[in-house]
C-alpha angles and dihedrals in degrees: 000000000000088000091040095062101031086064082043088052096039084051098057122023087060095074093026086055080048110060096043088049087055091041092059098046094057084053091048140103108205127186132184135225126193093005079153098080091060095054092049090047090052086059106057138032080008104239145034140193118247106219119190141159112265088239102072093042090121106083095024095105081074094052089074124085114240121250091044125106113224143189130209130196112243123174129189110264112122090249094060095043091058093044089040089059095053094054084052095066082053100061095256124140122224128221102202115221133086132267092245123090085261088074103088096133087052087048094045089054095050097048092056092041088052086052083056089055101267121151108211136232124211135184090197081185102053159154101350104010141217074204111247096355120125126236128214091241097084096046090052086044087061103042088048093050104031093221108126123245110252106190114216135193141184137194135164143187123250101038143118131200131237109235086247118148087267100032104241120222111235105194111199136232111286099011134132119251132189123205114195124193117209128221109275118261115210131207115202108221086237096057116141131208095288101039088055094049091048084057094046093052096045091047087051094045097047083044096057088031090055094044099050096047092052092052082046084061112041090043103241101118139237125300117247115284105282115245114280116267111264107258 
């Protein structure tokens, strides 16, 4: 029965998340902020990865420039199916593994899209969470491939959020919404244990600084505190 209604589900909340996020996005007045570090970062060294908290995914077809061809890492784990089908509609293509160190196929696929000339996509955060915690897998994604990682966050006024595990940010109809673009963060293909770490913490801080600034902003509030770090 479980399997039953979970293909009944992947079948049709695809095209139903869709169309209201199309729908939002044709009430919307949408501004952005930084834009500047992508087109450096199309310059040289060609390409980036977009890297962005899970909760703010719904939006985030919107975040990339549009001409370019992107990736984004999708595992299979029923969440990002879901959200993976819905990118698809989209035009965006999907690179199949996972953000943990476990994720080598979906490495391996990125490495040879982003040969082909594909920017990536990454929820460093997904699909399960910890919330707002990054995973290495980003950090590894960006030493393999050499593109820089350019955080990016959104926020928007009016909106709720669904008491989901990362606290997903529903704009409504007619509202205004920000995108921000951080300063890229660069991972040099020799880097060794500490210097990854160093990138992975900076990536996570101008992540939560950006977005709590933005929901500063807009005047939605914070999100609930994010679960302690494991000692």
């Amino acid at each position: 029965m479980r399997e039953r209604s979970d293909r009944l589900l992947l079948a049709v909340a695809p095209r139903v998340g869709y169309a209201y996020i199309r729908l939002l996005r044709g009430t919307m007045r949408l501004a952005y902020r930084g834009r500047e570090h992508l087109e450096a970062a199309r310059r040289d060294p060609g390409g980036f990865i977009l890297a962005f908290w899970h909760s703010r995914f719904v939006m985030m077809p919107f975040a990339y420039p549009p001409g370019g061809r992107i990736t984004v890492l999708s595992s299979t784990h029923r969440d990002s199916e879901l959200l993976a089908r819905i990118l698809v509609r989209f035009g965006f293509d999907l690179s199949k593994g996972s953000s943990t160190r476990g994720g080598a196929a979906g490495l391996l696929d990125i490495v040879r899209k982003v040969r082909q000339g594909f920017d990536v996509g990454i929820t460093p955060d997904g699909p399960k969470g910890p919330r707002r915690r990054v995973k290495p897998g980003l950090v590894a994604t960006a030493r393999l491939t050499g593109l820089p990682i350019v955080p990016v966050t959104f926020s928007a006024a009016p909106a709720g959020r669904l008491r989901s595990w990362d606290r997903t940010l529903l704009p409504r109809p007619f509202s205004r919404g920000i995108f921000v673009y951080g300063e890229p963060v660069r991972v040099a293909r020799d880097a060794g244990d500490e210097e990854q770490e160093r990138a992975r913490r900076r990536v996570e801080e101008d992540l939560d600084r950006l977005t709590d600034l933005l929901d500063e902003e807009t005047g939605i509030g914070p999100e609930d505190p994010r679960p302690e770090e494991a000692p």
